[in-house]
BALOBA-1460 file (C-alpha; in Angstrom, 3 decimals):
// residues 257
<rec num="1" residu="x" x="14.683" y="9.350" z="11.636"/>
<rec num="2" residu="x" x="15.121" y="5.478" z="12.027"/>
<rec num="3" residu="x" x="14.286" y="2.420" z="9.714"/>
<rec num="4" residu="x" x="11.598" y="2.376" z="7.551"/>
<rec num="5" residu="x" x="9.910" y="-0.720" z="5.358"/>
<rec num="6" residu="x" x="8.184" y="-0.094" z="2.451"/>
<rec num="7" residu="x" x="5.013" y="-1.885" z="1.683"/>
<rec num="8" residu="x" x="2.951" y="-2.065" z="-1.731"/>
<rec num="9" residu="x" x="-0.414" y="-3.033" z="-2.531"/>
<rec num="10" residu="x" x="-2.313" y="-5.590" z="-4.206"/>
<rec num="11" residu="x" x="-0.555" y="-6.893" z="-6.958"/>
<rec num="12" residu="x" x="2.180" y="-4.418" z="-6.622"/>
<rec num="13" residu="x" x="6.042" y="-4.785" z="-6.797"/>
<rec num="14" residu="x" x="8.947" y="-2.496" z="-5.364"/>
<rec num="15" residu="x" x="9.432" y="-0.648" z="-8.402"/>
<rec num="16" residu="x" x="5.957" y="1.174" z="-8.355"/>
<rec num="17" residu="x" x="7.196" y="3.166" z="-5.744"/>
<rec num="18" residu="x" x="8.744" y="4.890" z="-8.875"/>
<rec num="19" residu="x" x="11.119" y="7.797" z="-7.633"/>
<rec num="20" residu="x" x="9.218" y="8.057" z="-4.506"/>
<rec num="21" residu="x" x="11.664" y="6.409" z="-2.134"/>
<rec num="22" residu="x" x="14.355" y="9.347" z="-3.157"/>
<rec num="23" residu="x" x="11.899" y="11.832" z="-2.773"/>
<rec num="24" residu="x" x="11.179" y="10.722" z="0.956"/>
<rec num="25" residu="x" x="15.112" y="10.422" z="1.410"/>
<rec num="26" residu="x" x="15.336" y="13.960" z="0.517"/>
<rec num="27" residu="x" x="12.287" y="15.417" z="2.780"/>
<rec num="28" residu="x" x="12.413" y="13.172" z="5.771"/>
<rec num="29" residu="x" x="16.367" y="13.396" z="6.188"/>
<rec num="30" residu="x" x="18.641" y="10.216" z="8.032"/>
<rec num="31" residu="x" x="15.641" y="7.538" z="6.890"/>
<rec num="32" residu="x" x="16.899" y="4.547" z="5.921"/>
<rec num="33" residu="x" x="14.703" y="2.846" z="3.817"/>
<rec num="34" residu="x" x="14.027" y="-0.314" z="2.558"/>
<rec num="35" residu="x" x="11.481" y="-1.491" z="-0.417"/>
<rec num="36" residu="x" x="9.880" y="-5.213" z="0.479"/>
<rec num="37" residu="x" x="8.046" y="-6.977" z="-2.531"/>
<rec num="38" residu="x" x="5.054" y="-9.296" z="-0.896"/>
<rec num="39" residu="x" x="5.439" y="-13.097" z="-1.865"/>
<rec num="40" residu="x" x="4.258" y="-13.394" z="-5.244"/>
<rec num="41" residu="x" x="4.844" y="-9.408" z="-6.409"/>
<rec num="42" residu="x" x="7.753" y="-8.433" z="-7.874"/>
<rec num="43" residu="x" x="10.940" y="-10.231" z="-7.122"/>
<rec num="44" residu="x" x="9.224" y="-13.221" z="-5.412"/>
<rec num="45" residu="x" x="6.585" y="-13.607" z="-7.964"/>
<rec num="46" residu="x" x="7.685" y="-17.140" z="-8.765"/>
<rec num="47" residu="x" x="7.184" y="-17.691" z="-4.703"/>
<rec num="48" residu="x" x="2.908" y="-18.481" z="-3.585"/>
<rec num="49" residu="x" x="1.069" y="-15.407" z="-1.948"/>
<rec num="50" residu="x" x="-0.732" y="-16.243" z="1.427"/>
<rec num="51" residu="x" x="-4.283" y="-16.507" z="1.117"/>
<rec num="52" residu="x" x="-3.706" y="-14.708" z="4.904"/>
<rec num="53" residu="x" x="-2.525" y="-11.151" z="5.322"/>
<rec num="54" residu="x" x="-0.733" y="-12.622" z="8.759"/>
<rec num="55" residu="x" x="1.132" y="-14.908" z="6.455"/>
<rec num="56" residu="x" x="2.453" y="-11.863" z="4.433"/>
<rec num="57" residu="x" x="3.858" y="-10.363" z="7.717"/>
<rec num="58" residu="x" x="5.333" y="-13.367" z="9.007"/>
<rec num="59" residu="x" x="7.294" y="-13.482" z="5.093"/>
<rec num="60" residu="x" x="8.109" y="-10.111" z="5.398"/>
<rec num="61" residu="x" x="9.548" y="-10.115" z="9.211"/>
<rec num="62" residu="x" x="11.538" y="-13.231" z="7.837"/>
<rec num="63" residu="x" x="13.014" y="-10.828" z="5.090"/>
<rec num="64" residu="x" x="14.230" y="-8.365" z="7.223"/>
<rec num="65" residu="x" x="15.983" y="-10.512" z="9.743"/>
<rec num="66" residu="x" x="17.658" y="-12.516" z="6.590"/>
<rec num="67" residu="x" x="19.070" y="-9.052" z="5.758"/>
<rec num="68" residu="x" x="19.911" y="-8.232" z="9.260"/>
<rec num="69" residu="x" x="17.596" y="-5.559" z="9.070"/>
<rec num="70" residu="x" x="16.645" y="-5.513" z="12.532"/>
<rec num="71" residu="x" x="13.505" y="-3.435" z="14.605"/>
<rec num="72" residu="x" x="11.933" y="-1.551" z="15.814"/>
<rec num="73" residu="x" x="11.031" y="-0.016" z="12.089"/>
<rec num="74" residu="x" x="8.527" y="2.768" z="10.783"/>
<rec num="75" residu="x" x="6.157" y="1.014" z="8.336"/>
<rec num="76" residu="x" x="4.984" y="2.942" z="5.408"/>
<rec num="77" residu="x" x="2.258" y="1.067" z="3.581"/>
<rec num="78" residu="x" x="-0.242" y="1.749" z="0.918"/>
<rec num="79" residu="x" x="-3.502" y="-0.732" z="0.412"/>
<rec num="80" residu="x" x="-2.634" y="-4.381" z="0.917"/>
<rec num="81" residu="x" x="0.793" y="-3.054" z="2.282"/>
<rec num="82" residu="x" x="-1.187" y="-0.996" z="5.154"/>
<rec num="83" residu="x" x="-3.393" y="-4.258" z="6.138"/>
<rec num="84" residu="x" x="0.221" y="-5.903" z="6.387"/>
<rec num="85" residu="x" x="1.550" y="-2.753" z="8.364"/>
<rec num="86" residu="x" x="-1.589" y="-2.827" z="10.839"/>
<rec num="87" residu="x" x="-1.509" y="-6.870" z="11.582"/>
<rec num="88" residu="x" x="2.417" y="-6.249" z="11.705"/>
<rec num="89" residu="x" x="2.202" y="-3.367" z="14.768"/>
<rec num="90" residu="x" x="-0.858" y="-5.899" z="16.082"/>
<rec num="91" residu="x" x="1.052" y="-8.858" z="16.886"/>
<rec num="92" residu="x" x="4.510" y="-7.640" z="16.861"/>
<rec num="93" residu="x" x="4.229" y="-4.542" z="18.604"/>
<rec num="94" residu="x" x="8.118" y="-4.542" z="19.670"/>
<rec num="95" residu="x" x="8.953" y="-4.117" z="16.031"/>
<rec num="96" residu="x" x="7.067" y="-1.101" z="14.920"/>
<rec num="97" residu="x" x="8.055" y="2.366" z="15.937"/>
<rec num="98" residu="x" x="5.192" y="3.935" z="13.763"/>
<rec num="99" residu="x" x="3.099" y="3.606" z="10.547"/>
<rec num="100" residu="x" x="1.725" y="5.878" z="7.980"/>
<rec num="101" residu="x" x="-1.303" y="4.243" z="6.453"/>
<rec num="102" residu="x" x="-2.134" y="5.058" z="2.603"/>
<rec num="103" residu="x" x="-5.429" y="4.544" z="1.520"/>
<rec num="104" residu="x" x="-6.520" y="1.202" z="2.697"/>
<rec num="105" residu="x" x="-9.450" y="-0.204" z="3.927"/>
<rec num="106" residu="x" x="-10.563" y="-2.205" z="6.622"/>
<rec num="107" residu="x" x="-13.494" y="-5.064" z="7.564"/>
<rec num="108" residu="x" x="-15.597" y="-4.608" z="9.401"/>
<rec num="109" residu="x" x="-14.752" y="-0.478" z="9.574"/>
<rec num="110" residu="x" x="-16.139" y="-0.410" z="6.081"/>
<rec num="111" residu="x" x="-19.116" y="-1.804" z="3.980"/>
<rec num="112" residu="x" x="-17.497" y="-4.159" z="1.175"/>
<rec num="113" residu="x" x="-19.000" y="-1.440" z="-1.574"/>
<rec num="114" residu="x" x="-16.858" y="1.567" z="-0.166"/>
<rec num="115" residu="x" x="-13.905" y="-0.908" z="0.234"/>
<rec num="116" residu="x" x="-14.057" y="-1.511" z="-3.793"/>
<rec num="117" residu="x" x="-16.116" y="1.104" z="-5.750"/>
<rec num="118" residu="x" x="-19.131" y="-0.794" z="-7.476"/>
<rec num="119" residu="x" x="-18.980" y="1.171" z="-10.694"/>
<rec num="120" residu="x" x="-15.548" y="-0.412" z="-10.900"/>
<rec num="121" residu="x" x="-16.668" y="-4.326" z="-10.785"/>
<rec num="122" residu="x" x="-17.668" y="-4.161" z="-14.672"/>
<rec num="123" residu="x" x="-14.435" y="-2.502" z="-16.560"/>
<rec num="124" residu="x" x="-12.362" y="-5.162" z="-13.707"/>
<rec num="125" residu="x" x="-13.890" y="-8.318" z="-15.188"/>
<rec num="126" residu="x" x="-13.941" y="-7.190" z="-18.344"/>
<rec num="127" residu="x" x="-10.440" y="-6.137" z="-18.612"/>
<rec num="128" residu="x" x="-9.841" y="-9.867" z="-17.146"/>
<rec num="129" residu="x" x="-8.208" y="-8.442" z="-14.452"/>
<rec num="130" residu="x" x="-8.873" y="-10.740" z="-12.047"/>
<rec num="131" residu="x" x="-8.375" y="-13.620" z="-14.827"/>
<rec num="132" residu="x" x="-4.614" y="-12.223" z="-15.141"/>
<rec num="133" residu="x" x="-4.692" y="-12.874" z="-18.749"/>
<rec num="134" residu="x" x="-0.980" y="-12.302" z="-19.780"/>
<rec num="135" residu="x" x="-1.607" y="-11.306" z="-23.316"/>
<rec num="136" residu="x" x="-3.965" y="-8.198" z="-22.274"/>
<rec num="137" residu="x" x="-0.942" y="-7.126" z="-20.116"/>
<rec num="138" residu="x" x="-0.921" y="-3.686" z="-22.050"/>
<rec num="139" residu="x" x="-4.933" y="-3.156" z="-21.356"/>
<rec num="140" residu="x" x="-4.604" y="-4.795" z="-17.761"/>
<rec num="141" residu="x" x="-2.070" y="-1.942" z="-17.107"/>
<rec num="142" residu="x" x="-4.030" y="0.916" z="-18.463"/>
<rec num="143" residu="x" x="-6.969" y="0.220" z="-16.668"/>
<rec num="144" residu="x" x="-4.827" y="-0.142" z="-13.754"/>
<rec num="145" residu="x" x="-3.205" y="3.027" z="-14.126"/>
<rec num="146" residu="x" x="-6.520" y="4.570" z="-14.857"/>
<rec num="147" residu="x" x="-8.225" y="3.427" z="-11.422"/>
<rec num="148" residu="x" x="-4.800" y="4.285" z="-9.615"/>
<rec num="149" residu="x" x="-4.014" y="7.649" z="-10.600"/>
<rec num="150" residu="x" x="-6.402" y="10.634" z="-10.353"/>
<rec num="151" residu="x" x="-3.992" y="11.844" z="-13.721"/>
<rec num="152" residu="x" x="-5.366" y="8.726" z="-15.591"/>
<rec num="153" residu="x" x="-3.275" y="7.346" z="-18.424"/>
<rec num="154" residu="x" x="-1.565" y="10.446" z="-19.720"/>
<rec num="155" residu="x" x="1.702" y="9.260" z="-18.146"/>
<rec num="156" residu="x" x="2.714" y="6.801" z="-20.952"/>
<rec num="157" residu="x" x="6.220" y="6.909" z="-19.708"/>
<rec num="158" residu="x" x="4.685" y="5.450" z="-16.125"/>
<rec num="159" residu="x" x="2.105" y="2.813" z="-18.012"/>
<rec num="160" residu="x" x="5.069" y="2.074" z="-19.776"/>
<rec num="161" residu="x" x="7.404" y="1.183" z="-17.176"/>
<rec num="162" residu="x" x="4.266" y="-0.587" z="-15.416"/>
<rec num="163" residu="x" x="3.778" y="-3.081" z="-18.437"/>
<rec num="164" residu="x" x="7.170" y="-3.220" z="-18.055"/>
<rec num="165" residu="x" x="7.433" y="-4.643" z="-14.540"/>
<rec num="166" residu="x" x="4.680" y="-6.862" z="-15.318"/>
<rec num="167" residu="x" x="6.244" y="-8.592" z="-18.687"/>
<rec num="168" residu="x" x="9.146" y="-9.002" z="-16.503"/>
<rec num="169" residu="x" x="8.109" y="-10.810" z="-13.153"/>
<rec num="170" residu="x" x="3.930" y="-11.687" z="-13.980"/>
<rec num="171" residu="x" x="1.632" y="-11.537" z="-11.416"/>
<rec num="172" residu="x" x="0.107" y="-15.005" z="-11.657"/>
<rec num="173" residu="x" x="-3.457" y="-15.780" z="-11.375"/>
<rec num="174" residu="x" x="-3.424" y="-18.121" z="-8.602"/>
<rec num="175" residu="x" x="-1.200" y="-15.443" z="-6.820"/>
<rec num="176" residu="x" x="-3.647" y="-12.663" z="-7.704"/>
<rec num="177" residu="x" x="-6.759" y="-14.365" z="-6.428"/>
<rec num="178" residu="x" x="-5.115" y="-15.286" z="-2.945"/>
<rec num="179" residu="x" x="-4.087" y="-11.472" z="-2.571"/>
<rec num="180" residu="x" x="-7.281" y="-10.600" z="-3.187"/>
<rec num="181" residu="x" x="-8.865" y="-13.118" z="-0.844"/>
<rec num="182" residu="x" x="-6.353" y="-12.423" z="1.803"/>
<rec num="183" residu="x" x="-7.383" y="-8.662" z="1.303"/>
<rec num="184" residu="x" x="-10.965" y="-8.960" z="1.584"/>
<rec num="185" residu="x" x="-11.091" y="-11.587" z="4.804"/>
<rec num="186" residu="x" x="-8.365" y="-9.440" z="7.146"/>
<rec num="187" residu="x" x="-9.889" y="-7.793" z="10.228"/>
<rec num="188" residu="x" x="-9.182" y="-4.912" z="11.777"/>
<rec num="189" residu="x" x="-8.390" y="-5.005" z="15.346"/>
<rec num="190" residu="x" x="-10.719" y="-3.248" z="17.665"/>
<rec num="191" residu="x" x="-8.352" y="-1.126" z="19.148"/>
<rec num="192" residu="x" x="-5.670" y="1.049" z="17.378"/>
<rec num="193" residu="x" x="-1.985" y="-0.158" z="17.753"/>
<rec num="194" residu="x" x="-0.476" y="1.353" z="20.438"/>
<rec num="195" residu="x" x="2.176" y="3.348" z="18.182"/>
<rec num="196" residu="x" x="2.041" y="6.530" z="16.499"/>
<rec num="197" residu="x" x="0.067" y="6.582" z="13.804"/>
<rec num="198" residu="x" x="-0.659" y="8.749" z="10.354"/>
<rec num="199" residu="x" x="-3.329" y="8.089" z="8.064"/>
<rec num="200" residu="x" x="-2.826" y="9.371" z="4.416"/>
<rec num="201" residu="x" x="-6.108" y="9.656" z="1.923"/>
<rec num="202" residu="x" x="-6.943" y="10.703" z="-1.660"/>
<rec num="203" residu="x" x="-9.561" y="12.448" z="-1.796"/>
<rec num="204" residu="x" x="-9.953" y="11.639" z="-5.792"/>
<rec num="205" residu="x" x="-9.601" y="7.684" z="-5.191"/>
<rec num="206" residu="x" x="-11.481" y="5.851" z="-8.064"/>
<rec num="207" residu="x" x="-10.345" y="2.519" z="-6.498"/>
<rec num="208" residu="x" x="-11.933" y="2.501" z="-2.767"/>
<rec num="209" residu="x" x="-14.248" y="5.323" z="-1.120"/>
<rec num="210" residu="x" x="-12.181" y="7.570" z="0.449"/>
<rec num="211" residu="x" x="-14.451" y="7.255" z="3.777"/>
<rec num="212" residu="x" x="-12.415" y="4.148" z="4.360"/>
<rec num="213" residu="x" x="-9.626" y="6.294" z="5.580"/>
<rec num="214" residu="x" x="-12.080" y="8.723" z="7.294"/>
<rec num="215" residu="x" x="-13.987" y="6.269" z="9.318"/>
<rec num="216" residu="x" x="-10.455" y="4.337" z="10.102"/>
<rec num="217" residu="x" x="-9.359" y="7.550" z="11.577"/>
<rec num="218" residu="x" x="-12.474" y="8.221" z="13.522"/>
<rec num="219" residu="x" x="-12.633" y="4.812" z="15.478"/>
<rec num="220" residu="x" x="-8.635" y="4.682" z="16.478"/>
<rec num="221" residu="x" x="-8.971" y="8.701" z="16.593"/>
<rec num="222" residu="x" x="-5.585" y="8.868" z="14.696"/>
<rec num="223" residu="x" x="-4.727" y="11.848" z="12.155"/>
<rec num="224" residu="x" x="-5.505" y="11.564" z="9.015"/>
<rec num="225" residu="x" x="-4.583" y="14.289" z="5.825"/>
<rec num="226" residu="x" x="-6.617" y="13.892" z="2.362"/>
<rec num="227" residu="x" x="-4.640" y="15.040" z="-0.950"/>
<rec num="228" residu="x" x="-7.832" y="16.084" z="-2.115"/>
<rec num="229" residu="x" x="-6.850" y="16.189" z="-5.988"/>
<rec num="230" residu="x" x="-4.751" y="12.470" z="-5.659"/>
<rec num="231" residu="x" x="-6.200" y="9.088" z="-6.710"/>
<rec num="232" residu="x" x="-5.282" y="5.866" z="-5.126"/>
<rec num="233" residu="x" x="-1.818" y="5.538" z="-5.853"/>
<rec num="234" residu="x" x="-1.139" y="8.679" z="-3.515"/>
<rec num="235" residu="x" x="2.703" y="8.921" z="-3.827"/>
<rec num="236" residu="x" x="2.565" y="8.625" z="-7.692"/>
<rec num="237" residu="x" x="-0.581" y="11.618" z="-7.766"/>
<rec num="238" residu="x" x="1.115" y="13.560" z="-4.630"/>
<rec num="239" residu="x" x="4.949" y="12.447" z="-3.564"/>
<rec num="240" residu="x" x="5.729" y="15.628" z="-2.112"/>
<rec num="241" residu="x" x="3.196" y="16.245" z="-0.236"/>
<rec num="242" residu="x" x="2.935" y="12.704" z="1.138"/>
<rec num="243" residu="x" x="6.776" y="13.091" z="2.013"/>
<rec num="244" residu="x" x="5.911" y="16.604" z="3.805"/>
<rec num="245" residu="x" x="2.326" y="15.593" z="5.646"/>
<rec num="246" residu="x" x="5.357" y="12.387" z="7.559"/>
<rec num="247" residu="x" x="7.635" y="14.963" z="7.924"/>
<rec num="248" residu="x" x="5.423" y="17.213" z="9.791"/>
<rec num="249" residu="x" x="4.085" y="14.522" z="11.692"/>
<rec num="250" residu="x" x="7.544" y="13.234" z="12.738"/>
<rec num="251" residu="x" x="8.717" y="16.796" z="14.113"/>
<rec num="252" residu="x" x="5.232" y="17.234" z="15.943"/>
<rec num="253" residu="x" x="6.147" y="13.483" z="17.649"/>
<rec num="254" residu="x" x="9.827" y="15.169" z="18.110"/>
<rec num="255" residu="x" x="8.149" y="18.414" z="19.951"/>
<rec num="256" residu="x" x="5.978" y="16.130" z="21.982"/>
<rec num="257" residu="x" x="8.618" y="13.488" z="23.213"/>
């Protein structure tokens, strides 16, 4: 099933995919998989974060090669990660055998009020969310966790292990803002990238409207599958059947080859 790079969202690290990345072993069999932090998530959070989604590709393409991880690969992106994955199979189409798109949204596809839910702009700034103020890390992650996950914050073992990863490798300010700016100024191309592509959706998504996906998937007239019951963080609300809806769509590519 070939190589596939994981990508995370905004302000998101490798270790959110949780037990995701054995889940997908186990459904989509042969994958070989590997988890990339962004610049300034995770691993690298001592390293800047482009204010320019291209930037983040170009760092991540550098990662791969370091680790002789070479193309063509199958992105698998969620949020930030999918405007990475899209500007990725843009510009370097050699590289990209496929994407599966999670929940992200897209200017000029969408209005700026489905791209971030309105009713969420209060409980963000007062949470100090975009302030990054270390000392609320607890309440940072609960609200996070809350706007995330359609199961809200009932899973104190995962709002644990998320106040966790950010104790251990913060999420700076300065690095927080330029995700978000880098975020909010990308473009989508006009036309679709040329490879095959799947677009995932929650239909429960507190964070963005989930007519993001719906118009994305209308203008590049690629599939798209809603979880209707999953939030924003769709393999955390739905793992298995985000692992089944690529599986199904890699064996319909297989029949169709």
């Amino acid at each position: 099933m070939g190589k596939w790079v994981f990508l995370r969202g905004l302000m998101r690290e490798k270790r959110h995919w949780g037990q995701f990345p054995d889940l997908f072993g186990a459904t989509v069999p042969e994958a070989e998989i590997v988890l990339l932090d962004l610049p300034g998530n995770g691993r690298l959070h001592m390293e800047r974060s482009p204010a320019r989604v291209e930037e983040m590709t170009d760092y991540c393409r550098r990662q791969l090669l370091s680790q002789d991880f070479l193309p063509p690969y199958n992105l698998f992106a969620l949020s930030l990660g999918a405007m990475v994955a899209i500007d990725w199979a843009t510009r370097y189409p050699e590289d990209v055998a496929g994407c599966v798109l999670l929940n992200t949204s897209l200017r000029p596809v969408s209005p700026f009020y489905h791209r971030l839910r309105p009713r969420n702009y209060p409980a963000l700034l007062a949470v100090g969310l975009l302030g990054m103020v270390s000392r609320n890390t607890g309440r940072q992650e609960r609200l996070l966790l809350r706007l995330t996950s359609s199961q809200g914050t009932g899973q104190s073992a995962v709002l644990e292990q998320w106040i966790g990863y950010q104790r251990d490798q913060p999420v700076t300010l300065g690095n927080a803002l330029r995700q978000l700016c880098a975020a909010a100024r990308y473009s989508a191309p006009r036309h679709a990238p040329s490879m095959p592509l799947l677009l995932l959706s929650g239909g429960s998504d507190q964070l963005i409207d989930p007519r993001c996906s719906q118009e994305l998937a209308r203008q590049w007239q690629a599939p798209l599958a809603t979880q209707a019951a999953a939030g924003h963080d769709l393999t955390l609300d739905a793992g298995r059947w985000v692992a089944e809806q690529v599986r199904d769509w890699l064996a319909k590519l297989h029949s169709m080859a």
